[in-house]
C-alpha positions in Angstrom: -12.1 3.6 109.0 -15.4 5.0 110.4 -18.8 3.8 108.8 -20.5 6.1 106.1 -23.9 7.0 108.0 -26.7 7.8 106.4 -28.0 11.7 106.4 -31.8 10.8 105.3 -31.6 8.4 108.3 -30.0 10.8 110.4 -32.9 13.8 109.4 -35.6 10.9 110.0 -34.1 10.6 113.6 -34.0 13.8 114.0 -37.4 14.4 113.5 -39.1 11.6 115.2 -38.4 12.1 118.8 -39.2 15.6 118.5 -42.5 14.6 116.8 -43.0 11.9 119.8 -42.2 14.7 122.2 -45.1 16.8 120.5 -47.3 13.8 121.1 -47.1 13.0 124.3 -47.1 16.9 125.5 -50.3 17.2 122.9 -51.9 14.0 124.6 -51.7 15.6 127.9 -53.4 18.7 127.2 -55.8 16.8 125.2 -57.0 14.7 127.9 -57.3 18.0 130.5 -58.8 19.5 127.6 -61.5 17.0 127.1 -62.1 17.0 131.2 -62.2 20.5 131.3 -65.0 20.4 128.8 -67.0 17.4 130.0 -66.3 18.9 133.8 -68.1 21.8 132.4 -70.8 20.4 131.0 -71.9 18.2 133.9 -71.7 21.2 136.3 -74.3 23.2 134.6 -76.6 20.2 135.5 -75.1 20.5 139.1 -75.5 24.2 138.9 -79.2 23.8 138.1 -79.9 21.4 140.9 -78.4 23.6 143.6 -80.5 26.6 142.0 -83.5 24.8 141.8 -83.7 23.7 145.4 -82.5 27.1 146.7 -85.7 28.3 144.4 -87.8 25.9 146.6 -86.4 26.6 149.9 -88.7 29.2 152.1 -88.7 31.1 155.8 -91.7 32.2 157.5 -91.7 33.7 161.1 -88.2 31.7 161.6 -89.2 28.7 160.6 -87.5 27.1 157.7 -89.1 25.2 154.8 -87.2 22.8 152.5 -88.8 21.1 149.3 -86.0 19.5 147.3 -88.0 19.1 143.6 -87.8 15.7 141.1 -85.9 17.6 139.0 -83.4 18.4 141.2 -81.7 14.7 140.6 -83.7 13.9 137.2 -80.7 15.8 135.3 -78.2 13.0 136.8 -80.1 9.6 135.6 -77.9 9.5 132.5 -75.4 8.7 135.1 -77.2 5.8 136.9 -73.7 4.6 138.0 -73.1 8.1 139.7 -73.7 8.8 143.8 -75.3 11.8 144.3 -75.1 13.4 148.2 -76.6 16.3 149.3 -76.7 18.5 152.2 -78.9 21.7 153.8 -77.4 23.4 156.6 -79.7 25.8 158.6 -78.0 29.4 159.0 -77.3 28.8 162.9 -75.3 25.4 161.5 -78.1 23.1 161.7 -78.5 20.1 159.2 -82.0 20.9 157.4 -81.8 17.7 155.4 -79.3 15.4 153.8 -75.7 14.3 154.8 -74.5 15.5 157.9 -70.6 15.5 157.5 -71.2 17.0 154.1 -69.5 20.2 154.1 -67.6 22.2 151.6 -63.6 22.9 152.5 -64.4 26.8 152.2 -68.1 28.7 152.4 -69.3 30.3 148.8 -70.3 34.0 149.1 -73.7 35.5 150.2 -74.1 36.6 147.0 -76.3 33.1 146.0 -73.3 32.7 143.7 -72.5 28.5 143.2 -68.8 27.3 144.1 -68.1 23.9 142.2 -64.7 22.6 143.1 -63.0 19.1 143.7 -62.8 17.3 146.6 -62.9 13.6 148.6 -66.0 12.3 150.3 -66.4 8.8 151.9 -63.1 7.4 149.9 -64.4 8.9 146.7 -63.4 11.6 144.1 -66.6 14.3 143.7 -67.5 17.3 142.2 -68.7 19.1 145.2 -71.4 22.5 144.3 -71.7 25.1 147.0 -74.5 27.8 147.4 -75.9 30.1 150.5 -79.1 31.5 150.1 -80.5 34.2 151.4 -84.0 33.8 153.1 -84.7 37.0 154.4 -86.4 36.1 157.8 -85.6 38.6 160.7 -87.1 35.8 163.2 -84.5 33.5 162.0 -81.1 33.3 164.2 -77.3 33.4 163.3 -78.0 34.7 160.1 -81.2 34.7 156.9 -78.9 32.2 154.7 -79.1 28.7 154.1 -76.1 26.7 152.7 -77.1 24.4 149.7 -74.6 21.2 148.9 -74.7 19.0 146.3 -71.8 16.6 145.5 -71.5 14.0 142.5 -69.0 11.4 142.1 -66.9 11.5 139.1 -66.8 8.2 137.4 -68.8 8.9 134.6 -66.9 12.2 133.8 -63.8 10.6 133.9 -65.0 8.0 131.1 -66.3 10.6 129.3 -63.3 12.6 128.9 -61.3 9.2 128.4 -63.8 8.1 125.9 -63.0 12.0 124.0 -59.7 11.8 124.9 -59.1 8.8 123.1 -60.6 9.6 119.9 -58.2 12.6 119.4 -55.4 10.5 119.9 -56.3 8.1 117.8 -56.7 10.9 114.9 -53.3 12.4 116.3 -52.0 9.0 116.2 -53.0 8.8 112.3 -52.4 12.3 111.3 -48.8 11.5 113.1 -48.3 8.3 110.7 -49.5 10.1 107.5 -46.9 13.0 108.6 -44.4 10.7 109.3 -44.8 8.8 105.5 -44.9 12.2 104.2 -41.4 13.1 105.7 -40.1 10.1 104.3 -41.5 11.0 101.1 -39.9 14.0 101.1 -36.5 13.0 102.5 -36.2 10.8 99.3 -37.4 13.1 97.1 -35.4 16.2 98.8 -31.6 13.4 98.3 -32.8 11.9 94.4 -31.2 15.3 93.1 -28.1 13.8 95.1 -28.0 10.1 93.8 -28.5 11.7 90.5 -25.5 13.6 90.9 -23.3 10.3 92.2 -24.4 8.2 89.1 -24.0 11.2 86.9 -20.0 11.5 88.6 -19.6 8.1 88.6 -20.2 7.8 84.8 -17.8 9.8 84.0 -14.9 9.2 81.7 -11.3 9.3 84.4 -10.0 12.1 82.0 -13.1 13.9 82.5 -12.6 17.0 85.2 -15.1 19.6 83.7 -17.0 21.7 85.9 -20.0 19.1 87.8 -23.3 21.3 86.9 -25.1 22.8 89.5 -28.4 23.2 87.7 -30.5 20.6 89.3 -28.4 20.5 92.8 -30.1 21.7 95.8 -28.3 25.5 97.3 -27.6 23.5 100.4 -25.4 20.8 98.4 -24.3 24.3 96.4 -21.3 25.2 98.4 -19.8 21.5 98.2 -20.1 21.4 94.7 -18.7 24.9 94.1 -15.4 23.2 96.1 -15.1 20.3 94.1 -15.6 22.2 91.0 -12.0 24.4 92.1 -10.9 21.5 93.2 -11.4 19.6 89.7 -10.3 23.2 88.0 -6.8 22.7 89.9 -6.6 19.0 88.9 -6.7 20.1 85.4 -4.7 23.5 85.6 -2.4 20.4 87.0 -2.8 17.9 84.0 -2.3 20.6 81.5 0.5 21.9 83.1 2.5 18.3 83.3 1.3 17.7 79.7 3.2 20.8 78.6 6.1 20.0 80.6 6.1 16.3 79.3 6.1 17.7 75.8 8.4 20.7 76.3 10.6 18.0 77.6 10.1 16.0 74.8 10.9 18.7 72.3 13.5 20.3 73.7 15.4 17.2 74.9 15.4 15.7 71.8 18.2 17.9 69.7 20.7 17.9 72.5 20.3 13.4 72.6 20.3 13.9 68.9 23.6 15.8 68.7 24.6 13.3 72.3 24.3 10.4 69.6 26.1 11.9 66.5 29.3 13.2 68.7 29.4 9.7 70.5 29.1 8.3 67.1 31.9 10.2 65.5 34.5 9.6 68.4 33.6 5.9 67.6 35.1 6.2 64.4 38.1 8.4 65.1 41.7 6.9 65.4 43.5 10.1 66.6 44.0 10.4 70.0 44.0 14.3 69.7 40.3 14.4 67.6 38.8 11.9 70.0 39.7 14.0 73.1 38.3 17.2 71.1 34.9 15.0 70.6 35.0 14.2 74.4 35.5 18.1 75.1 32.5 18.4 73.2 30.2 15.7 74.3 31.3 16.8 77.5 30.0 20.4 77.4 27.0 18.9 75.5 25.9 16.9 78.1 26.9 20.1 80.5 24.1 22.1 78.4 21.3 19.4 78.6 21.6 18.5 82.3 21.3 22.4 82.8 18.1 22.5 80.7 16.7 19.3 82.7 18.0 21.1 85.5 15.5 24.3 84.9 13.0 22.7 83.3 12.4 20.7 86.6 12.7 24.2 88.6 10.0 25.4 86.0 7.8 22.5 86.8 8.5 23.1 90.9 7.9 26.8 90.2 4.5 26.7 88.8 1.6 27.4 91.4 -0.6 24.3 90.5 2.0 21.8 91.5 1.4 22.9 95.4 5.3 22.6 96.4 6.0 26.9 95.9 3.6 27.2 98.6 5.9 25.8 101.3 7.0 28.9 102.6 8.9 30.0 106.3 10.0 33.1 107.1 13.7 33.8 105.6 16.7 36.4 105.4 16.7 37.9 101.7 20.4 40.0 102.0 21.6 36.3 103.3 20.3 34.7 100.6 21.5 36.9 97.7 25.1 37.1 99.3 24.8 33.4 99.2 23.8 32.6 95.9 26.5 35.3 94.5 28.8 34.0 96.2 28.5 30.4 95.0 28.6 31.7 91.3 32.1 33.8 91.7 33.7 30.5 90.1 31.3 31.2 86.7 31.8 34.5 87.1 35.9 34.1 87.6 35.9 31.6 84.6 34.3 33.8 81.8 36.3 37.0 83.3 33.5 38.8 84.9 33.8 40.8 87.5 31.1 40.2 90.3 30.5 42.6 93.2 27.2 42.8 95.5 26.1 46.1 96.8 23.4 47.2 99.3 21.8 47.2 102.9 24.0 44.4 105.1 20.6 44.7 107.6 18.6 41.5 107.2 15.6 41.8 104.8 12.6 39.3 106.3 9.8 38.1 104.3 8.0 34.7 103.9 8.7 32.6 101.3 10.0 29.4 99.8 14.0 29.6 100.3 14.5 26.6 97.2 12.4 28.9 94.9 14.0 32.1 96.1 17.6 30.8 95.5 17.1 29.5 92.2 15.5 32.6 90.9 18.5 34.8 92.2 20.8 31.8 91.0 18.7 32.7 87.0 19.4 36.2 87.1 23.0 35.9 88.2 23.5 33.3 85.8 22.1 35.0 83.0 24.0 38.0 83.7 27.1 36.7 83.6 26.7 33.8 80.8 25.4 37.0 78.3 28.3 39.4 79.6 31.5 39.9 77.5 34.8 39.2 79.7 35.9 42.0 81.7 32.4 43.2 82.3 30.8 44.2 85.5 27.8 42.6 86.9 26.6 43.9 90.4 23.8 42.2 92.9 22.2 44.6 95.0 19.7 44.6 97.6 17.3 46.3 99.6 14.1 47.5 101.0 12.0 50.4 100.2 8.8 50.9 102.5 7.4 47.7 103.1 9.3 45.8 99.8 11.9 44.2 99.3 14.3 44.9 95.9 16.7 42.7 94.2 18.3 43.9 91.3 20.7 42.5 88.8 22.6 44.8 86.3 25.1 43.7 83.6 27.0 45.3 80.7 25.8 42.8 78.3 23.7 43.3 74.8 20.6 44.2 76.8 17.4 43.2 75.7 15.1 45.8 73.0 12.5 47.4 74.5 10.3 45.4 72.1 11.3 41.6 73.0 10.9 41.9 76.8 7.9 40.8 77.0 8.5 38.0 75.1 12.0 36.9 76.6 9.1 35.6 79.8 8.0 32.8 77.6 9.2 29.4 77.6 12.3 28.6 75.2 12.1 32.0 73.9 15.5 33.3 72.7 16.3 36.3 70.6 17.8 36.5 67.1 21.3 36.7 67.3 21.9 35.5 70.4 21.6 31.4 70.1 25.3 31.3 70.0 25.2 32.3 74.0 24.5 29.2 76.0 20.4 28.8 77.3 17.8 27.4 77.0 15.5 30.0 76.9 14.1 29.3 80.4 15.9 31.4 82.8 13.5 34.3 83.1 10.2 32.2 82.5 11.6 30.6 86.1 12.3 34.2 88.0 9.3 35.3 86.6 6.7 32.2 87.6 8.7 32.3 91.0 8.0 36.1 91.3 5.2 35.9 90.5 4.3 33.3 93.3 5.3 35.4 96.1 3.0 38.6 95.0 6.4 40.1 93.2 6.8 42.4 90.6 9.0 42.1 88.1 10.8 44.8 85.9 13.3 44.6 83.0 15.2 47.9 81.9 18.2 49.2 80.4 21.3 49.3 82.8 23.8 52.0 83.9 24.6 54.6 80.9 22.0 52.8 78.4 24.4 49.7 78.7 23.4 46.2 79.1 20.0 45.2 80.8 18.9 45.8 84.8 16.8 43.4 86.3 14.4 44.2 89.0 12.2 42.3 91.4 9.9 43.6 93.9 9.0 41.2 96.8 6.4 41.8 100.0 7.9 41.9 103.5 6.6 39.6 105.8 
């Protein structure tokens, strides 16, 4: 048996490395985010170094003058930990002042734009500014535009954007945990409507199999419920239908054991050899009659849809099956002096179905036929298809039924006045009809040939 898991800790599971994921990806872009920003605030002060000595930088008659102002390096003593290096390159390549092997990787523009990009000097990470600017000496050779480089190490931007970066985790980190509590909050409040609705089940009474309410149930849970609900209506289409059979059972069972007792009784007390075979005779055909009720009221229990056993069904042969189940009533039919004859199509008729059911509904309205026709009367079994249906019918020449009691003669035990001198029980056609009914058939009572007798006929689907 596999262990019950739990679908709140599932969800929480669910959510969490996703939420983790999120973090991690969010921490990233935070921390490039944060030394984006802090990379752009210290290269303004880089900018205005570089501008400031290009602003103090001067030709006359080719000959270059450099003055490299205070405040050139005053904006970078909030980074006292910071190396500054610096470099002015004459335009014919010459070092003006500063560090020699200072160079950018690729020269800025002439247009006295500043280049500020990354780069390695001496072993060490810097932010390395760029600038050429124009001097506009004609005396001066190899071109009238000094190039300006400043470069900065990058210690104390990289613990700046740490020192940012790790503030907005730590609120992600909280707003993550009060998320978190809030998903478990809600996953116990989103499954309470479901523990309600276990206790509520769980008190009930074991006879209880009304509908469970779906007021307060959430529409995801709706679907489940909505199966149980037919579920529990088939359980008790069940119950009610095995109470009626227990007490149809009981009632109708009761008058043959009644009359078993009094004609076993009697032949107790008779001396005559002669009157205690006639009371045998009779117990006999008494307990003939009652095993043939239990006999149909067991096929009306198997007949009925909630029981689950009609719905067996396999594709069958229908001719074969009527020619068989006439057959195996010629000896009735030859004992009460009826004669029996089949007609119709020989072809097989296919359709899917259950073959027990099948037989004992054609065995009923064989039965019946014969057991309410007069010797020396006809009864005749036909069969065929028209379009896509099947037809069965079963015509006899005996008193018929009025137009007015066949609806009745479909309920259980129902027999008509004059006629409880004919052995039944009243269930014969309650059974072909429950059974026809079962397999999507029609059926259809009317008089028989020349206003004589009744005509039986039942309309089944083709597979």
């Amino acid at each position: 048996m596999r262990p019950r898991y739990s679908l709140r800790r599932r969800v929480g599971w669910w959510l969490l490395p996703p939420l983790l994921i999120l973090l991690v990806i969010n921490a990233v872009l935070s921390y490039r985010s944060a030394l984006e920003v802090v990379n752009r605030a210290y290269d303004r002060s880089l900018t205005a170094s570089i501008k400031s000595v290009g602003e103090r930088t001067h030709s006359l008659a080719g000959e270059i003058h450099v003055d490299i102002p205070y405040s050139a390096f005053e904006v970078f003593e909030d980074s006292a930990q910071e190396r500054i290096f610096y470099a002015i390159v004459a335009p014919g390549g010459e070092l003006l002042t500063g560090y020699a092997d200072l160079a950018p990787a690729q020269l800025p523009p002439d247009s006295g734009e500043v280049r500020i990009t990354n780069a390695r000097y001496r072993g060490q990470d810097v932010r390395l500014g760029a600038m050429r600017k124009r001097l506009y000496d004609p005396a001066l050779t190899g071109g009238d535009a000094v190039l300006i480089v400043f470069a900065e190490t990058t210690g104390a931007r990289t613990a700046l954007a740490r020192d940012l970066f790790l503030d907005s985790l730590r609120r992600q980190l909280a707003l993550i945990g009060v998320g978190a509590l809030l998903i478990v909050l809600a996953l116990t409040s989103a499954f309470r409507p479901l523990l309600e609705l276990r206790e509520a089940i769980r008190k009930r009474d074991e006879e209880d199999l009304t509908p469970v309410p779906t007021g307060n149930v959430p529409s995801e849970v709706g679907p489940l419920i909505d199966a149980i609900n037919h579920h529990m209506e088939r359980l008790s289409a069940m119950l009610v239908a095995r109470r009626r059979f227990l007490a149809d059972a009981a009632h109708q069972i009761r008058t043959p054991l009644a009359v078993l007792t009094t004609q076993a009784e009697y032949g107790l007390r008779q001396d005559d050899p002669a009157e205690m075979r006639r009371t045998l005779a009779s117990l006999l055909a008494s307990i003939h009659s009652t095993r043939r009720l239990a006999n149909q009221m067991l096929a009306m229990s198997h007949a009925e849809a909630v029981n689950g056993l009609i719905g067996e069904r396999a594709p069958l042969d229908l001719t074969a099956l009527v020619k068989e189940v006439a057959i195996e009533l010629v000896p009735l039919a030859l004992k009460k002096r009826v004669d029996l004859a089949y007609e119709g199509a020989d072809a097989p008729l296919t359709l899917h179905g259950n073959a027990a059911m099948l037989r004992e509904m054609v065995a009923n309205l064989i039965d019946n036929a014969i057991r309410y026709s007069p010797p020396d009367a006809h009864v005749v079994v036909a069969a065929g298809a028209w379009g896509d249906v099947a037809v069965i019918s079963v015509s006899d020449e005996g008193p018929g039924i009025p137009a007015a009691e066949r609806e009745n003669v479909f309920k259980r035990f129902y027999r008509i006045l004059g006629q409880r001198d004919t052995e039944g029980s009243g269930l014969g056609l309650a059974i072909v009809r429950e059974i026809c009914w079962a397999h999507r058939g029609k059926i259809t009572l009317k008089d028989g040939e020349g206003g004589r007798g009744l005509c039986v006929e039942i309309e089944l689907p083709l597979a």
